[in-house]
C-alpha positions as CSV (number, residue, x, y, z in Angstrom):
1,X,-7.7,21.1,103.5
2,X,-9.4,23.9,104.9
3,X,-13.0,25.0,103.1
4,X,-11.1,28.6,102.2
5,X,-9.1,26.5,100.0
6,X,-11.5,24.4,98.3
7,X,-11.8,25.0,94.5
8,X,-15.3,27.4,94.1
9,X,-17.7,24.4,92.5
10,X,-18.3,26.6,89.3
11,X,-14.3,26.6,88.9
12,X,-14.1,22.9,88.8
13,X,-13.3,21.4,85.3
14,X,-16.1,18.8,85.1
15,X,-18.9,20.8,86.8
16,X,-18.3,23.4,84.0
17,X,-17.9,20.8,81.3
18,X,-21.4,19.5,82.3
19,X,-22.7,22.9,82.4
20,X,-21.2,23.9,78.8
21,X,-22.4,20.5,77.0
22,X,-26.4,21.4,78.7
23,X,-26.3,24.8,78.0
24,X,-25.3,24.2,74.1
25,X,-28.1,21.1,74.3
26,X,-31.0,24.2,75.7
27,X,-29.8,26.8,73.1
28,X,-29.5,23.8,70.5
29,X,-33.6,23.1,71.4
30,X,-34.5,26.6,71.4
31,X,-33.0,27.8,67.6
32,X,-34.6,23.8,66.7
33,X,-37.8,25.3,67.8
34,X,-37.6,27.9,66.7
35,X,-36.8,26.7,63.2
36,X,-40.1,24.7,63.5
37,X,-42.2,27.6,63.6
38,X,-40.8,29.4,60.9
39,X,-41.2,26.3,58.5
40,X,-44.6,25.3,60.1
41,X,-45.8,27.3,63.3
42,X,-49.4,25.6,63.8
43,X,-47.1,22.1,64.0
44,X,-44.3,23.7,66.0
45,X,-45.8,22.9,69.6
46,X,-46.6,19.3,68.6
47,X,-43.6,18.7,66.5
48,X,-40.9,19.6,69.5
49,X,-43.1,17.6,71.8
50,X,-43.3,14.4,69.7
51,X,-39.2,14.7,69.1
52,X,-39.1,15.5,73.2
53,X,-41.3,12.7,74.5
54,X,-41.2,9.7,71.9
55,X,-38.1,8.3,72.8
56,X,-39.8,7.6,76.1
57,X,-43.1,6.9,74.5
58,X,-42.9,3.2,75.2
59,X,-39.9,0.3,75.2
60,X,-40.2,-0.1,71.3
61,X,-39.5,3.4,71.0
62,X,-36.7,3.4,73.8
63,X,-35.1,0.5,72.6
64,X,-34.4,2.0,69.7
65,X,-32.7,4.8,71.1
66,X,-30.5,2.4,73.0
67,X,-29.9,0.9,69.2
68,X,-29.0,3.8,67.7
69,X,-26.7,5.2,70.6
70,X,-24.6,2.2,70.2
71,X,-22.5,2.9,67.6
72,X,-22.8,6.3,68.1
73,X,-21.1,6.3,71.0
74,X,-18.3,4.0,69.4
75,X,-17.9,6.8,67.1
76,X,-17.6,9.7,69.5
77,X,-15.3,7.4,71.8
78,X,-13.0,6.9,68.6
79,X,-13.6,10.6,67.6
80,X,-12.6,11.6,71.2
81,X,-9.4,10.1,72.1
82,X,-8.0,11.3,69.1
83,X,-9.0,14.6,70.1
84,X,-7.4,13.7,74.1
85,X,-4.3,12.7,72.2
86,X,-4.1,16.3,69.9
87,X,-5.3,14.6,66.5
88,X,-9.1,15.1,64.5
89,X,-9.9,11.6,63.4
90,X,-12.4,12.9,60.6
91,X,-11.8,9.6,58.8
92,X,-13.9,7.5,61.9
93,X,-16.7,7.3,58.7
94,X,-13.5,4.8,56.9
95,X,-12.5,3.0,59.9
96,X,-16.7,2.5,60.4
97,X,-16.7,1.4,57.1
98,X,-14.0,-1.3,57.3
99,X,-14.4,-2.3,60.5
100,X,-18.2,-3.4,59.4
101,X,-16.6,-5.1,56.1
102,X,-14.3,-7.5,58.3
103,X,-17.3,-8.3,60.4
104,X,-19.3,-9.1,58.4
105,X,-16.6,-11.3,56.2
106,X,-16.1,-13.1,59.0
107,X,-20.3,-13.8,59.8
108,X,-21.2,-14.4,56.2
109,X,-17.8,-15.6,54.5
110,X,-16.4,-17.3,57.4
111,X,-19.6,-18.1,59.1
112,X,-17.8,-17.0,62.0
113,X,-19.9,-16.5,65.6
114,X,-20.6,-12.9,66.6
115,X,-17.8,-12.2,69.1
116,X,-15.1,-13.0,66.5
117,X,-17.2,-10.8,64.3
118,X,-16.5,-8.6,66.4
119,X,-13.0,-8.7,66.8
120,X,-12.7,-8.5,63.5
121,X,-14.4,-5.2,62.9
122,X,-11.7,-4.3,65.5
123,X,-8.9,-5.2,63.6
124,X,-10.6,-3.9,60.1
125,X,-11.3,-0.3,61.7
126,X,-7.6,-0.6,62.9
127,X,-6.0,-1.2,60.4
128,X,-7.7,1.8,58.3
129,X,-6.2,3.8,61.5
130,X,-2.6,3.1,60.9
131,X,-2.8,5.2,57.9
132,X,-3.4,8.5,58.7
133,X,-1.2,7.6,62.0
134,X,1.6,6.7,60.3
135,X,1.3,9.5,57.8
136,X,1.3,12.6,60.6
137,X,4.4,10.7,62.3
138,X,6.5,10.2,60.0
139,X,5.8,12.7,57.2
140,X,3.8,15.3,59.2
141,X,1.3,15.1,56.8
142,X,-2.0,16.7,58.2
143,X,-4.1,13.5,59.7
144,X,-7.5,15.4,58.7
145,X,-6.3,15.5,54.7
146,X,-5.3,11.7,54.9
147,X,-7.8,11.0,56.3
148,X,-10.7,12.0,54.4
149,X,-8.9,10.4,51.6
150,X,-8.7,6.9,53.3
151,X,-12.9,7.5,53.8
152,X,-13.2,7.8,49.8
153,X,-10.7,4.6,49.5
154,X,-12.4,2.6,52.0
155,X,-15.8,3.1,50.7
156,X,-14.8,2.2,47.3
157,X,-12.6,-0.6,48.2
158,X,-15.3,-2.4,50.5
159,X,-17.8,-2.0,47.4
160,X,-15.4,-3.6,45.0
161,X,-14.4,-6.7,47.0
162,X,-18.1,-7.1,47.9
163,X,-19.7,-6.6,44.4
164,X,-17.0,-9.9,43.7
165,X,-18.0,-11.9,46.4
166,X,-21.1,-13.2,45.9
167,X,-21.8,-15.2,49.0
168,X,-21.1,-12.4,50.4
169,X,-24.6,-10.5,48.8
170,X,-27.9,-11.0,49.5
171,X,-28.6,-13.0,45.7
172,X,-26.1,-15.0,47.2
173,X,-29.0,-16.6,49.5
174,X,-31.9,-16.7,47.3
175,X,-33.1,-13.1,47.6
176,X,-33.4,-11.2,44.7
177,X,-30.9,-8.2,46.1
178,X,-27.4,-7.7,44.9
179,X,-26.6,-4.2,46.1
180,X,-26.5,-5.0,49.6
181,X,-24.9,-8.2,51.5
182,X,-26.9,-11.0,52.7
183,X,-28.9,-10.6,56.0
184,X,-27.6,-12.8,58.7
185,X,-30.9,-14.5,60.2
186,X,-30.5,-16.4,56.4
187,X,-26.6,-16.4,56.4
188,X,-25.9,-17.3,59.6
189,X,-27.7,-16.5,62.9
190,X,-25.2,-17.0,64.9
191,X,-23.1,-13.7,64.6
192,X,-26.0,-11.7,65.4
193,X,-25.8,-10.0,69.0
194,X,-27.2,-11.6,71.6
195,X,-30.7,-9.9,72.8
196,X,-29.4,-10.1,76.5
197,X,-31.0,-10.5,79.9
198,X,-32.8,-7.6,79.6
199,X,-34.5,-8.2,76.5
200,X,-37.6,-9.0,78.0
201,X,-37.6,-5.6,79.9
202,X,-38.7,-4.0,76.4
203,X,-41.1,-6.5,75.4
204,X,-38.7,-8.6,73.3
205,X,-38.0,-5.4,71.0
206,X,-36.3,-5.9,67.8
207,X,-33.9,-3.2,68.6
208,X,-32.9,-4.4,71.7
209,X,-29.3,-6.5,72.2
210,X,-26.1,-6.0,74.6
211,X,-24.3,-3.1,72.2
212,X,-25.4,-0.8,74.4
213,X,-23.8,-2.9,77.3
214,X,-20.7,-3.4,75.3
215,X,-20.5,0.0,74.1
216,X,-20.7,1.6,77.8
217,X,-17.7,-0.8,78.8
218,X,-15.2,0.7,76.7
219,X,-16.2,4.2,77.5
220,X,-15.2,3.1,81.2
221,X,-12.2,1.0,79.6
222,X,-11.0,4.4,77.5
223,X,-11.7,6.6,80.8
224,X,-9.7,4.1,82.7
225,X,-6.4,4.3,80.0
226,X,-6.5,7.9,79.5
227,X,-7.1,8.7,83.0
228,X,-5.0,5.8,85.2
229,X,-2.6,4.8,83.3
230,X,1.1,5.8,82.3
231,X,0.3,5.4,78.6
232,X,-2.5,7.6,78.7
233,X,-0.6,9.9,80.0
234,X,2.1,9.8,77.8
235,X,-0.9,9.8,74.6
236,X,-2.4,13.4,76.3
237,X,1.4,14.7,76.8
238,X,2.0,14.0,73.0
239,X,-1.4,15.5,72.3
240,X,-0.3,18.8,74.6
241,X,2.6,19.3,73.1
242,X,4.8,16.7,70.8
243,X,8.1,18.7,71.4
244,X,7.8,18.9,75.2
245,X,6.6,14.9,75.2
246,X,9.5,13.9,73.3
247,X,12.0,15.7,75.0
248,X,10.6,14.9,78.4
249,X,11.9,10.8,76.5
250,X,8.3,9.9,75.9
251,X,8.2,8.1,71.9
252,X,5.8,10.6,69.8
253,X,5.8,9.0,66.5
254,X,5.1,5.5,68.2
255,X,2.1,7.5,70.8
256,X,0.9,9.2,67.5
257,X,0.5,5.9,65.6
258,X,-0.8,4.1,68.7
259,X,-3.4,6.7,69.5
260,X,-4.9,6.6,65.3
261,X,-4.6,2.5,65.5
262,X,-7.1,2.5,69.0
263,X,-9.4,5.5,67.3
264,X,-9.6,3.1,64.4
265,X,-10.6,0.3,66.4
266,X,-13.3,1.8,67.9
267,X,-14.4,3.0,64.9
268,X,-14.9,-0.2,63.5
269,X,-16.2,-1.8,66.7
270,X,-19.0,0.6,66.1
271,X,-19.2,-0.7,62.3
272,X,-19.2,-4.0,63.6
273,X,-22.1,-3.7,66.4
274,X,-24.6,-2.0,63.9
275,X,-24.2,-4.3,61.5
276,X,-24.4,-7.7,63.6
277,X,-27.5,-6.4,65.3
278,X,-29.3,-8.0,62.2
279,X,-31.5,-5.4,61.3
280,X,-29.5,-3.9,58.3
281,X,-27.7,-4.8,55.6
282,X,-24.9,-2.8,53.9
283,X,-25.6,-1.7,50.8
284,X,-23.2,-0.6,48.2
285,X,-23.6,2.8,48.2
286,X,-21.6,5.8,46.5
287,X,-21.3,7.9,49.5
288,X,-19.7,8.0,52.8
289,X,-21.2,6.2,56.0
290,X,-22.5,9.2,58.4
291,X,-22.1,7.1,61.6
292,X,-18.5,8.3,61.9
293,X,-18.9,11.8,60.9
294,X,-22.3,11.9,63.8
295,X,-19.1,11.2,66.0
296,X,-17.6,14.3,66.0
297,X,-20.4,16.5,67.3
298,X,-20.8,13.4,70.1
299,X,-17.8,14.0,70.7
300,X,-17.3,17.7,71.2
301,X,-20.6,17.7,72.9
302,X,-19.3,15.5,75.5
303,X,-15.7,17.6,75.1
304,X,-14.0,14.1,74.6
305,X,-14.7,12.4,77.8
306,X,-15.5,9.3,77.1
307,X,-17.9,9.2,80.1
308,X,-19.8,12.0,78.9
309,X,-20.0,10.2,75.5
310,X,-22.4,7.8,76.5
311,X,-24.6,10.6,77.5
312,X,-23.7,12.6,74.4
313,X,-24.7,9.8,72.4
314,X,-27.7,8.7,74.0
315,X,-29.0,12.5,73.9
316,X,-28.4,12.4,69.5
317,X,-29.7,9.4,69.3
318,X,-32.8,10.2,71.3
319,X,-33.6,13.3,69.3
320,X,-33.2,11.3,66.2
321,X,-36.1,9.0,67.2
322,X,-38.5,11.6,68.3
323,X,-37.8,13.3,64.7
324,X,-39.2,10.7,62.8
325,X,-42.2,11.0,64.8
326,X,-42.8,14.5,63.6
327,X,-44.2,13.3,60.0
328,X,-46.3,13.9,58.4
329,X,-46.4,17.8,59.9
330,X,-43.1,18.3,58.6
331,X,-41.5,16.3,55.8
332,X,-37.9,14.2,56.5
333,X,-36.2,17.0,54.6
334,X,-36.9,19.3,57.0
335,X,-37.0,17.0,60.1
336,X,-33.1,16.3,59.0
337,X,-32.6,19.7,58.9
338,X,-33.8,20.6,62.7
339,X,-32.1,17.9,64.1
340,X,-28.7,18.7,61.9
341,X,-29.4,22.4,63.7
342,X,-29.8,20.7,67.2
343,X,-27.3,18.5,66.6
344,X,-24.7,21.4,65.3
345,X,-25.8,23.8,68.2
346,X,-25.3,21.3,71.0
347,X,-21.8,20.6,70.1
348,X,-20.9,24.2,70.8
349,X,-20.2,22.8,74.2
350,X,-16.6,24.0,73.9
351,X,-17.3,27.3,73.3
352,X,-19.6,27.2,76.7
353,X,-16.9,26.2,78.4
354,X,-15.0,29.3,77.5
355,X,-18.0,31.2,78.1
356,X,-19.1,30.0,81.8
357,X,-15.1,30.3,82.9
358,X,-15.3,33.9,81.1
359,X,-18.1,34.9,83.4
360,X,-17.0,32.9,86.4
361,X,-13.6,34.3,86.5
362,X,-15.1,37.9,85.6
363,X,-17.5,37.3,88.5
364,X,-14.9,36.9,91.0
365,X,-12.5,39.5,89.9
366,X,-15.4,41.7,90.9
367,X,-15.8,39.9,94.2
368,X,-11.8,40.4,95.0
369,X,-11.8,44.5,93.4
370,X,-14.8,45.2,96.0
371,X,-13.0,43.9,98.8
């Protein structure tokens, strides 16, 4: 192929992806920053380094990052092939929730050792999938109604089979909790993550384990279906159009179902890994998990490629840790608030896209009109 006929590198789909998602990340900084110094402007300078350089700050700090991203980036994966496959899985925050329920059934309960823990918070996250799956495939009902509905049901289901299992809770084990379930260096040590070889790397951090390692082999592992295979194909042809798909003799409903049953899973993996890190306990709460709603600007930021996911996650989570170091200049209040900006801004990355083509192709009209 001749260099004449070479795509222009500003033309090519994944150079102006990566250009959209760090253009939305600079303007996403700059109205944070700006927020800063209209809530505090002596603090601004200090506040936007601190959430700029602690993350780096030292292996503590960096490890948590790597913590954080974990699920995060379970949550955008599972947020993201729904989107490759022309569905919003809003109800990821459910399929979190369940898929952390099974696992930790099966550490506490079942005193099960992490990698079937695991599994299970596959299965559970799953299995909340099917519904909304099986709803837009069968009854066209809208997936993003449904779902949000199985987020309420989930929530409140997990909280009433937990508040009447009592070796599942923390009084369960001689602590003096009962909101929240047992922690698992008491209930059983073995379903915690392993730290990994390169635990030592960041001085034997608490944060550290191999989520992080598990978590960037299914980004590879989705990549590799959506993008090698004949049933990823066929899921992105039902996403492009479900008409064209199904007359062309691919199975829609079955592709539809399929797609909501793998978001789920991934969900819950992501459930599952926060959970079995052993630093938190779930707590019986009356709202909704956030992990899976953080998905969808991870997501959007990364514009569903599950590649770019590990960096769109990695980025949140980042930010998130340099936040907290901005107290006591700010309060959390408003540290939640700059990052929710950041956050918001940066998954305009979609919009970029539009833009940078917009110019590009404007540009080069110009070019061909003067010649």
């Amino acid at each position: 192929m001749s260099k004449q006929n070479k795509q222009p590198l500003l033309q090519r789909p994944a150079v102006v992806g990566v250009l959209a998602s760090l253009l939305s990340i600079v303007v996403g900084l700059v109205l944070g920053f700006v927020l800063l110094v209209l809530l505090n402007p002596g603090a601004a300078v200090g506040g936007m380094r601190a959430m700029l350089a602690t993350g780096f700050s030292n292996m503590d700090k960096l490890g948590k990052v790597l913590y954080q991203a974990a699920p995060l980036m379970m949550c955008g994966l599972s947020v993201g092939f729904a989107f490759k496959t022309g569905l919003f899985n809003i109800g990821a925050s459910g399929q979190y929730t369940m898929g952390a329920f099974f696992s930790l059934l099966c550490a506490i309960q079942f005193q099960m050792p992490w990698y079937v823990c695991l599994l299970a918070g596959a299965v559970g996250g799953a299995i909340w999938g099917i519904f909304p799956g099986l709803f837009k495939a069968y009854f066209n009902v809208n997936e993003v109604i449904t779902a949000i509905m199985f987020n309420w049901i989930g929530m409140y289901l997990v909280n009433l089979l937990l508040a009447n299992m009592p070796n599942m809770l923390a009084s369960g084990w001689g602590a003096s909790n009962s909101d929240r379930t047992a922690a698992l260096n008491v209930a059983n040590p073995g379903a915690i993550l392993p730290r990994g070889p390169f635990a030592a790397l960041f001085g034997n951090s608490s944060w550290i384990n191999i989520s992080i390692v598990i978590t960037i082999i299914f980004a590879i592992l989705v990549w590799v279906i959506l993008q090698k295979t004949t049933f990823g194909y066929e899921l992105k042809a039902c996403g492009l159009s479900r008409d064209a798909a199904q007359y062309a003799g691919i199975n829609s409903k079955r592709n539809i179902v399929l797609s909501m049953v793998i978001s789920g899973a991934l969900s819950g993996i992501g459930g599952g890994i926060y959970y079995l890190a052993g630093t938190g306990q779930y707590v019986l709460e009356k709202s909704i998990l956030g992990m899976g709603f953080n998905g969808i600007p991870v997501a959007l930021l990364a514009s569903s490629n599950p590649i770019g996911t590990i960096f769109a996650s990695l980025f949140i989570s980042y930010i998130q840790v340099g936040g907290a170091a901005m107290q006591p200049a700010y309060s959390s209040e408003t540290i939640d608030i700059v990052i929710a900006v950041i956050i918001y801004l940066a998954a305009f990355a979609l919009l970029m896209r539009g833009i940078i083509t917009k110019a590009v192709s404007g540009h080069k009209g110009k070019e061909g009109a003067a010649k």
